[in-house]
C-alpha positions in Angstrom: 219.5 90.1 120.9 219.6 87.4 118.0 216.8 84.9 118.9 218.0 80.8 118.3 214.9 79.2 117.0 214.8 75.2 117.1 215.1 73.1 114.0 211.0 72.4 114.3 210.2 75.7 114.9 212.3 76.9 111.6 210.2 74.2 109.7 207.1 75.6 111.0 208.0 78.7 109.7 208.4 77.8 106.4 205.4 75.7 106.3 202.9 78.3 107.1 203.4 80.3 104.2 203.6 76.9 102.1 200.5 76.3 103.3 198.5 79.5 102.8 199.8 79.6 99.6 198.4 75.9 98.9 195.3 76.9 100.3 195.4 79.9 98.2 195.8 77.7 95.1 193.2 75.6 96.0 190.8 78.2 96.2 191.5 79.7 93.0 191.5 76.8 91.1 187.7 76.0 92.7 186.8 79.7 91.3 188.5 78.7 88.0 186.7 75.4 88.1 183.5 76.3 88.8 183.6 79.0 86.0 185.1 76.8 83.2 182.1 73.5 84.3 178.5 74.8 85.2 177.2 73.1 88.1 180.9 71.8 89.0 181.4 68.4 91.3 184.6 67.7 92.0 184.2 63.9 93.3 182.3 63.2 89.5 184.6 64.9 87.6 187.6 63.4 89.3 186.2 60.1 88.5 187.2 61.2 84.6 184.8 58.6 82.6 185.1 55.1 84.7 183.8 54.1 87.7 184.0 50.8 89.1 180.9 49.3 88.2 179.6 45.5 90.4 177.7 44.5 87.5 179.8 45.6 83.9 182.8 46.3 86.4 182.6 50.0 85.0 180.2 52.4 83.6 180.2 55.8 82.5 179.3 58.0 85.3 176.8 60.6 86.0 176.8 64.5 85.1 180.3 64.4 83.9 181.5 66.8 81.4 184.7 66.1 79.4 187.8 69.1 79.9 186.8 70.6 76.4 183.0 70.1 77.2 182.5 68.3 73.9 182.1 65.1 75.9 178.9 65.4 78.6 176.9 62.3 80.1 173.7 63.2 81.7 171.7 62.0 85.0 171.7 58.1 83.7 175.2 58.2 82.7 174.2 58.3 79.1 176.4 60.3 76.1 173.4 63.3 75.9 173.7 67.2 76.7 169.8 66.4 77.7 168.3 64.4 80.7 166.6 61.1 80.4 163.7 61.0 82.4 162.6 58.0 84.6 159.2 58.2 83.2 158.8 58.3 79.4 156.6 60.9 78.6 153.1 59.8 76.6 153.4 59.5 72.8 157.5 59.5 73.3 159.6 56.5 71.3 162.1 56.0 73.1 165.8 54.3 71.0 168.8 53.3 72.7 171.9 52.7 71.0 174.5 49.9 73.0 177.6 48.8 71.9 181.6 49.8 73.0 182.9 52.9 71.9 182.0 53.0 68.5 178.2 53.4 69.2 179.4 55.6 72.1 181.4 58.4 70.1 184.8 58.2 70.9 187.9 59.5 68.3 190.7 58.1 67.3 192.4 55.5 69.6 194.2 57.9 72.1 198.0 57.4 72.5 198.5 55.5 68.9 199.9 56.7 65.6 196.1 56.8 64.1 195.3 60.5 65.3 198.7 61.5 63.6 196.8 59.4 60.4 193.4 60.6 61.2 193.9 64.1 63.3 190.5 63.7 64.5 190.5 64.1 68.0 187.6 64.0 70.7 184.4 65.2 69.0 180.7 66.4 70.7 178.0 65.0 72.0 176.0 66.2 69.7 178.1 64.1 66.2 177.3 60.5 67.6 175.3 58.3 65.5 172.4 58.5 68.5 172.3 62.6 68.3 172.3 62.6 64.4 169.6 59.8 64.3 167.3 61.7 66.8 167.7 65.0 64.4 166.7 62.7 61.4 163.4 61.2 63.0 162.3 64.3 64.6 163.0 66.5 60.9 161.7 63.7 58.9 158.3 63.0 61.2 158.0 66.3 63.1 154.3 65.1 64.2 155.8 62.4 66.7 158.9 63.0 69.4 162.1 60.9 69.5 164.5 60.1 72.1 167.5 58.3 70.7 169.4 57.6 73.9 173.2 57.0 73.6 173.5 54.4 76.3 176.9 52.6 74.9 180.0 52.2 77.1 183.3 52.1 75.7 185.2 48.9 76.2 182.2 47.0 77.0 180.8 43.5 75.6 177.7 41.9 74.3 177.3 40.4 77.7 177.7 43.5 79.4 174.8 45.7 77.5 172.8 42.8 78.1 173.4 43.1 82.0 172.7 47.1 81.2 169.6 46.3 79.9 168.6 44.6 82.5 169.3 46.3 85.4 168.7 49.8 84.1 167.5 50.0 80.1 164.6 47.8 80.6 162.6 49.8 83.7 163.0 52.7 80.8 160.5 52.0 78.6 162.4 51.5 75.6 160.5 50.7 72.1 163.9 49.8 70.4 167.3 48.4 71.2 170.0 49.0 68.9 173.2 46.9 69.4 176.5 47.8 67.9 179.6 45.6 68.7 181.9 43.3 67.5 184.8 44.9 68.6 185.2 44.2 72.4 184.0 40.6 71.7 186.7 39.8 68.9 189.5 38.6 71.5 191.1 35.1 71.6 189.5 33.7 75.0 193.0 32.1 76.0 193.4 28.4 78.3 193.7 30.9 81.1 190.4 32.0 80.7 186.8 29.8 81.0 184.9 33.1 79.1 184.9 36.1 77.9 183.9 37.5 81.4 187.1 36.3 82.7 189.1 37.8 80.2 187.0 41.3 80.9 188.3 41.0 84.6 191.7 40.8 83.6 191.2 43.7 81.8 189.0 45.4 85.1 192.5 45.1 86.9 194.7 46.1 84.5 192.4 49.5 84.5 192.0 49.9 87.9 195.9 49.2 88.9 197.8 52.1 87.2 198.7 55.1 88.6 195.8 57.1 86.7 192.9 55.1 88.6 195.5 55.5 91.9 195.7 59.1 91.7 192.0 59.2 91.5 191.2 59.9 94.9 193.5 62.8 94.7 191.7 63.9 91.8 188.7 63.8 93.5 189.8 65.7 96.8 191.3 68.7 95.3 190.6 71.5 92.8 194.5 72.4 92.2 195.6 68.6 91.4 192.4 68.4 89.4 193.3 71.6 87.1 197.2 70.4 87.0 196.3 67.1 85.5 193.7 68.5 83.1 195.9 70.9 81.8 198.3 68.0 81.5 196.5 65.5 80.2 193.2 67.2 78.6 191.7 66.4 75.0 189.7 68.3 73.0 192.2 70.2 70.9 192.7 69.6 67.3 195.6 66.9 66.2 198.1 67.8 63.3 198.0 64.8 60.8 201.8 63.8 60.0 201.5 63.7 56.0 205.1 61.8 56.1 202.9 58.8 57.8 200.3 58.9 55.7 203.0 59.2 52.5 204.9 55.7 54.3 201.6 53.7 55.1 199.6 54.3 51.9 202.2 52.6 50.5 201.4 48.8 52.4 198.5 47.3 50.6 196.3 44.1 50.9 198.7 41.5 50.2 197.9 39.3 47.3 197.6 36.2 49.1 195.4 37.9 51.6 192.6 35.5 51.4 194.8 32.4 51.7 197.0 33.8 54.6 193.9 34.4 56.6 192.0 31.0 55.6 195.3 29.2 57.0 195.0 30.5 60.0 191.3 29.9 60.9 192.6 26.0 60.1 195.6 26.0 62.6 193.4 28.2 64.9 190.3 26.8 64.8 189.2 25.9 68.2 190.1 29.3 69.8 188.4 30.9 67.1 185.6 28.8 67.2 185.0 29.2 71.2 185.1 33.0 70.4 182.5 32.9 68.0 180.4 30.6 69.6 180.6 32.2 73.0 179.7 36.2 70.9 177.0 34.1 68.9 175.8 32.3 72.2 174.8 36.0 73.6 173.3 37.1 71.0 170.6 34.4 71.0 170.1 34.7 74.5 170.1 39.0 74.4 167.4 38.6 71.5 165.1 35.8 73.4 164.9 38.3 76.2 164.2 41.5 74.4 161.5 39.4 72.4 159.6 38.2 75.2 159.6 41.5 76.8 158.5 42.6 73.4 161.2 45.1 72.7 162.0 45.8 69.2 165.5 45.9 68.7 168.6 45.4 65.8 171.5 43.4 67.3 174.3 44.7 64.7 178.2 43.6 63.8 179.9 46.7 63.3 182.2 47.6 60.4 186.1 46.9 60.8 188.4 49.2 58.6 190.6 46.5 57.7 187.9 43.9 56.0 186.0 47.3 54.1 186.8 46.2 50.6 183.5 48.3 49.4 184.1 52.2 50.4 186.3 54.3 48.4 188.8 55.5 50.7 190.1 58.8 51.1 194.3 59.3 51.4 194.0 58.9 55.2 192.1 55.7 55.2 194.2 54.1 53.1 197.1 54.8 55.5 194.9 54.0 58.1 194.4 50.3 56.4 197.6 50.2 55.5 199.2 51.1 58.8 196.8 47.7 59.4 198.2 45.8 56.7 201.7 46.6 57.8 201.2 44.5 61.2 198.8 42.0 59.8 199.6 39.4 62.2 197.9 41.2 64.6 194.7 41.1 63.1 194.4 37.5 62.3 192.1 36.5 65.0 189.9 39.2 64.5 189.4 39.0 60.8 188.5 35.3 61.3 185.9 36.4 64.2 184.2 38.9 62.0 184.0 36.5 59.1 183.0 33.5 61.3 180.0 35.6 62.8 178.9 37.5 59.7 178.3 33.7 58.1 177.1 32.0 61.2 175.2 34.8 62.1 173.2 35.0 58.4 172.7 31.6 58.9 170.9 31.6 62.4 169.0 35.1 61.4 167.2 32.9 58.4 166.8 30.1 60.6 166.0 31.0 64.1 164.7 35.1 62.9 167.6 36.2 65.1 167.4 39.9 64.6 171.1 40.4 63.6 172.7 41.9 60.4 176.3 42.8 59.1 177.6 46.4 58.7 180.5 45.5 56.7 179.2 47.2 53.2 177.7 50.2 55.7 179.6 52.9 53.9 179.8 51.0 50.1 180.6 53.3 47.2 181.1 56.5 50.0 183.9 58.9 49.2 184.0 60.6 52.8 186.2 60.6 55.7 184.3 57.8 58.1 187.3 56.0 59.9 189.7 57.0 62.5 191.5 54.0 62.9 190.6 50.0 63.1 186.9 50.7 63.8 185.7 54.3 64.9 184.1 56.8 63.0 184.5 60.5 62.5 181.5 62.1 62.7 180.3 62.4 58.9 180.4 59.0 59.4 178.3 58.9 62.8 175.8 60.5 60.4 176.2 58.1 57.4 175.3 55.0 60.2 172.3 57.0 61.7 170.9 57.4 58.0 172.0 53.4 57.3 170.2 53.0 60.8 167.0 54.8 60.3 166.5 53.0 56.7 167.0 49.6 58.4 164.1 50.8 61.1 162.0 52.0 58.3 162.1 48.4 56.8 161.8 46.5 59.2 159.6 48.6 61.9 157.1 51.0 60.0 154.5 51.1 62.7 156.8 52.7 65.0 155.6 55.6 62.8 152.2 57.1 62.9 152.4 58.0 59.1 151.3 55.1 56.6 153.5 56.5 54.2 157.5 57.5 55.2 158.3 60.8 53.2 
């Protein structure tokens, strides 16, 4: 006798199955998961590398290890395979570097044509500027023990590291502060906006409010939707350069009226400019006066910008790099004058006031090597030419951070 089932009773049917397989799914891809990650935590990792932050309105988060594992931040949040401890052990000097995502290590900017120009793609832990400055200390003064704590966050601000300071850098012991940025700070801070914090919460929303940062939660709640978008969307994996790109955009050069074109801006553009500077120039003072009375030794540093390097030989990718630059120049305008304005006003306030700031513009003068990705990241022969630039700068200015009278 044929059996009439009801039309929710035939959907029940053919969810069960559904489900078990789901569930069977799910439970493979935690097996997976917890094989490829050691020590695997699903609500961290489907974080990916922001969280929402009340004080820098993001920060990197805790024990999370990037898809390739290239990319790990430790107990603190910090870019290190290694734990920082809360208490510094005795006899330990303790270096952190701050700054955006230059000082933090990241690759080319994903999603644009300069990892086509570049090919360099996410890169270690272990190639940053802190990791190749720790190696250099601890092989060049093996009696004494470093820890050169990567403690940058991509996208941030001067104001922002000084908030990180603050609330978290200070309370760990550090004996110097090394500040790397430029960058994040170079924007036109529009009518709309009273500051630079302003314009960084604009930004916080535009982060938050896409459907990446929506489908978060998912992320975090399941081990299949987890696997599916990192097999999507992971990095890691080498980039093929397009030699036809490089072929068009070595071709665009430094116009000849460079100088002039950039000078009449500044004029008609003064006052934005100006409020830029002022505001980036404004932190700086008030970042040094603190780490001076808590008697923290630190460099506050301007980081290099691909398009003003006049002083490096470049390589064939560079110079499509700088002239895939010169072939939107327009765009760079505000920026160039920024860098300019602080690197003059900031020489100027360092021989008046001892502000402890300096220029990295020349950094990589006379150096034949790949060092840029795109408008103002490195590749990792270049982390290691700025930790070497770095450690002669600390060797000049601090020597009795060392117990040796005489640097070898």
């Amino acid at each position: 006798m044929k059996e009439n089932y009801s039309l929710t009773q035939r959907i029940i049917f053919l969810l069960i199955p559904f489900i078990i397989f789901l569930a069977m799914c799910e439970i493979g891809a935690s097996i997976y998961l917890n094989r490829h990650f050691k020590d695997f935590d699903l609500k961290v990792q489907g974080n990916t590398t922001f969280v929402e932050n009340g004080y820098q309105l993001w920060k990197h988060p805790s024990n999370y290890t990037s898809w390739s594992k290239k990319t790990h931040l430790n107990n603190m949040g910090f870019k290190r395979f290694g734990d920082t401890a809360t208490i510094k052990e005795d006899g330990v000097i303790r270096i952190f570097i701050l700054g955006g995502s230059a000082a933090f290590g990241s690759q080319a900017a994903p999603g644009t044509i300069y990892l086509k120009l570049s090919g360099q793609d996410e890169y270690s832990s272990d190639l940053t500027i802190s990791a190749y400055m720790e190696k250099l200390l601890q092989k060049k003064y093996p009696q004494q023990k470093f820890e050169v704590i990567n403690a940058a966050t991509a996208w941030s601000q001067l104001h922002q590291q000084t908030i990180l300071y603050l609330r978290m850098i200070r309370s760990l012991q550090p004996d110097l502060i090394i500040s790397i940025d430029g960058q994040n700070d170079s924007h036109k801070i529009e009518d709309r906006f009273l500051n630079m914090w302003d314009w960084t919460e604009e930004k916080a929303d535009r982060i938050w409010n896409n459907p990446k940062s929506r489908l978060r939660p998912i992320f975090k709640n399941s081990n299949l939707a987890y696997l599916a978008a990192m097999i999507m969307f992971r990095q890691g994996n080498s980039v093929e350069v397009d030699n036809k790109l490089i072929k068009r955009y070595m071709g665009f050069e430094r116009p000849d009226n460079y100088d002039e074109i950039i000078n009449r801006y500044y004029i008609e553009n003064r006052l934005a400019i100006d409020t830029s500077v002022d505001e980036y120039l404004y932190n700086l003072k008030q970042f040094d006066n603190i780490l001076r009375e808590d008697g923290v030794k630190h460099l506050l540093l301007l980081q290099p910008q691909t398009v003003m390097d006049s002083t490096k030989i470049l390589t064939e990718k560079e110079k499509a790099i700088q002239g895939y630059i010169f072939s939107r120049l327009d765009k760079q305008y505000f920026r160039i004058n920024f860098f300019r304005e602080v690197e003059r006003r900031g020489d100027i306030l360092r021989k008046q006031y001892d502000l402890h700031f300096w220029s990295m513009q020349n950094m990589f003068r006379g150096e034949e090597g790949e060092v840029y990705t795109d408008y103002c990241h490195f590749t990792p022969y270049g982390n290691r030419l700025a930790a070497q630039y770095l450690l002669s700068m600390i060797e000049r200015l601090y020597p009795d951070l060392f117990k040796t009278d005489k640097l070898q």
